[in-house]
C-alpha positions as CSV (number, residue, x, y, z in Angstrom):
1,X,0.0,0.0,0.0
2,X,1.5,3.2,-1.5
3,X,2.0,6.0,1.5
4,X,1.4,9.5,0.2
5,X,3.2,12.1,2.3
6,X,1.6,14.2,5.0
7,X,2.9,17.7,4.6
8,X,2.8,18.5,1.0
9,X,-1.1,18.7,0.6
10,X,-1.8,16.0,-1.6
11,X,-3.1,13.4,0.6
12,X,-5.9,16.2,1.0
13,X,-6.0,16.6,-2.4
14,X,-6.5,13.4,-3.1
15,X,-9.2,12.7,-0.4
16,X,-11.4,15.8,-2.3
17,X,-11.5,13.7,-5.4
18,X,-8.6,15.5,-7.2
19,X,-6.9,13.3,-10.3
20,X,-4.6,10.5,-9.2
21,X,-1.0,11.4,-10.8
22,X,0.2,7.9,-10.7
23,X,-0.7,4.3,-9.4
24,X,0.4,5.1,-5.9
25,X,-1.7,7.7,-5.7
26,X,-5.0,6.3,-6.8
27,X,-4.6,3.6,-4.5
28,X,-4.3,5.8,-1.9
29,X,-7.7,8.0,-3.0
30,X,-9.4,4.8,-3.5
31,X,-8.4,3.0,-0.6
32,X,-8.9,6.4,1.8
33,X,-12.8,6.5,-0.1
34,X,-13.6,2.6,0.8
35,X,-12.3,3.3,4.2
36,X,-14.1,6.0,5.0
37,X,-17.3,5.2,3.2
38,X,-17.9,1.6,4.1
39,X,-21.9,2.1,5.1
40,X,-23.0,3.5,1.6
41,X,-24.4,1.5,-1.3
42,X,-22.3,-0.6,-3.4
43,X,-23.3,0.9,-6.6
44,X,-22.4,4.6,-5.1
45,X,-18.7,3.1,-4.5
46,X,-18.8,1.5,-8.1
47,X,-19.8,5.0,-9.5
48,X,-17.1,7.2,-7.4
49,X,-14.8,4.2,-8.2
50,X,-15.1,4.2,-11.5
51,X,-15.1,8.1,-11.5
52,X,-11.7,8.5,-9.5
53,X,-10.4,5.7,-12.3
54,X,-11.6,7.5,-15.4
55,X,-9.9,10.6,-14.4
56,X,-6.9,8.8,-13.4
57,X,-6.7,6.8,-17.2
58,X,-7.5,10.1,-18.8
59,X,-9.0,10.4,-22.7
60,X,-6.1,8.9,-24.2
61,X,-5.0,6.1,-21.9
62,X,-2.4,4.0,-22.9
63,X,-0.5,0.8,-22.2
64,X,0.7,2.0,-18.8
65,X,-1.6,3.7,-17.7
66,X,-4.3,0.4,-17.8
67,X,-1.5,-1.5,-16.7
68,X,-1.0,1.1,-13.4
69,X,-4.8,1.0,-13.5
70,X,-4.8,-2.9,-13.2
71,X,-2.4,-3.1,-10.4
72,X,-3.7,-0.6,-8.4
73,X,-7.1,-2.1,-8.2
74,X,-5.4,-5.5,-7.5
75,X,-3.6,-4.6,-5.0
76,X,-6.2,-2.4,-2.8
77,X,-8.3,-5.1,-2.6
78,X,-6.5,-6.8,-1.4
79,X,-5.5,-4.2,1.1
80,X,-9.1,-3.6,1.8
81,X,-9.7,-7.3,2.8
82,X,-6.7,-7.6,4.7
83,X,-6.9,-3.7,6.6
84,X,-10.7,-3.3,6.7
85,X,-11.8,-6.9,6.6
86,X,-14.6,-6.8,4.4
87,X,-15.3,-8.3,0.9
88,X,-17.9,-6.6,-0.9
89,X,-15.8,-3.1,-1.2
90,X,-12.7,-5.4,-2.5
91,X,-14.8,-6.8,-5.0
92,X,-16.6,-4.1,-6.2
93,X,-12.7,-3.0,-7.2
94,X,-12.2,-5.8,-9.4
95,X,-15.8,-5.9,-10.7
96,X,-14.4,-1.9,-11.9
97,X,-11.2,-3.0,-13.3
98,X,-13.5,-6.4,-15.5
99,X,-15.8,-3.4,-17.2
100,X,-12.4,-1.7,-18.7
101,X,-11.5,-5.3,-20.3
102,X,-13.5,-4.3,-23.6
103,X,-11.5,-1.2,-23.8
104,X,-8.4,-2.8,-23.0
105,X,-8.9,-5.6,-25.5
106,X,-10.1,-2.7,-28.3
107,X,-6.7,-0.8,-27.4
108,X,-4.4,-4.2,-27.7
109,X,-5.8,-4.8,-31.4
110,X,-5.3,-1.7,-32.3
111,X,-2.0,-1.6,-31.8
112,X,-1.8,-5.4,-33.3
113,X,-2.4,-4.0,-36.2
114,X,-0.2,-0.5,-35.8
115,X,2.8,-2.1,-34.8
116,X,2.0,-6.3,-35.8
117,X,1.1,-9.1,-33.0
118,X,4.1,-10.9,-30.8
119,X,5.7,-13.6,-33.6
C-alpha cells in the first residue's frame, strides 16, 4: 500500500477527489474513499470508483496507464480485505477494473495491427 506524504497537501488533495497522478496515488484515494465510506451502497462506490479511475486513465490512456490502473485495483483489494476486513468493497474493485476489459482488448488490437502481434 502506496503511502502519500503528510505535509505536502496532496493526501488532502486526493481525499477531495482530485486526479490520481500515478498508481500510488489512486490507490491511496481509493483506498482512503472505501475506508471512509464503508456504510453507503455498493453501486455509489462503483460509481465514485469508477469516477476516480476515469480521471486517473485520462482520454487517451495508454499501455501504462491500464497496466498502473490494473495493479492498483489488485492490489487495494486486497488491502481492503486484509486492513478493513470486508469483501464486498474489494470486489466491487475488481468488478471496476473487468468493465475496462473491452476497452483494454479494443486498445491491444489496435495496436496489433499498428505495430503487428508478438511472432
Amino acid at each position: 500500500m502506496p503511502y502519500i506524504k503528510a505535509n505536502d497537501g496532496r493526501r488532502e488533495s486526493l481525499q477531495k477527489g482530485d486526479t490520481a497522478l500515478n498508481a500510488g496515488e489512486l490507490n491511496y484515494q481509493i483506498f482512503y474513499y472505501v475506508k471512509h465510506n464503508l456504510a453507503i451502497k455498493n453501486n455509489v462506490l462503483y460509481t465514485q470508483i469508477k469516477t476516480y479511475v476515469d480521471n486517473f486513465l485520462g482520454y487517451n490512456p495508454n499501455y501504462q496507464r491500464y497496466n498502473d490502473m490494473t495493479g492498483c485495483l489488485v492490489r487495494c483489494s486486497k488491502e481492503i480485505v486484509r486492513r478493513l476486513s470486508v469483501a464486498i468493497p474489494a470486489q466491487i474493485l475488481l468488478n471496476v477494473m473487468e468493465s475496462y476489459d473491452g476497452k483494454i482488448a479494443d486498445y491491444e488490437d489496435d495496436k496489433i495491427a499498428q505495430n503487428g502481434d508478438v511472432k
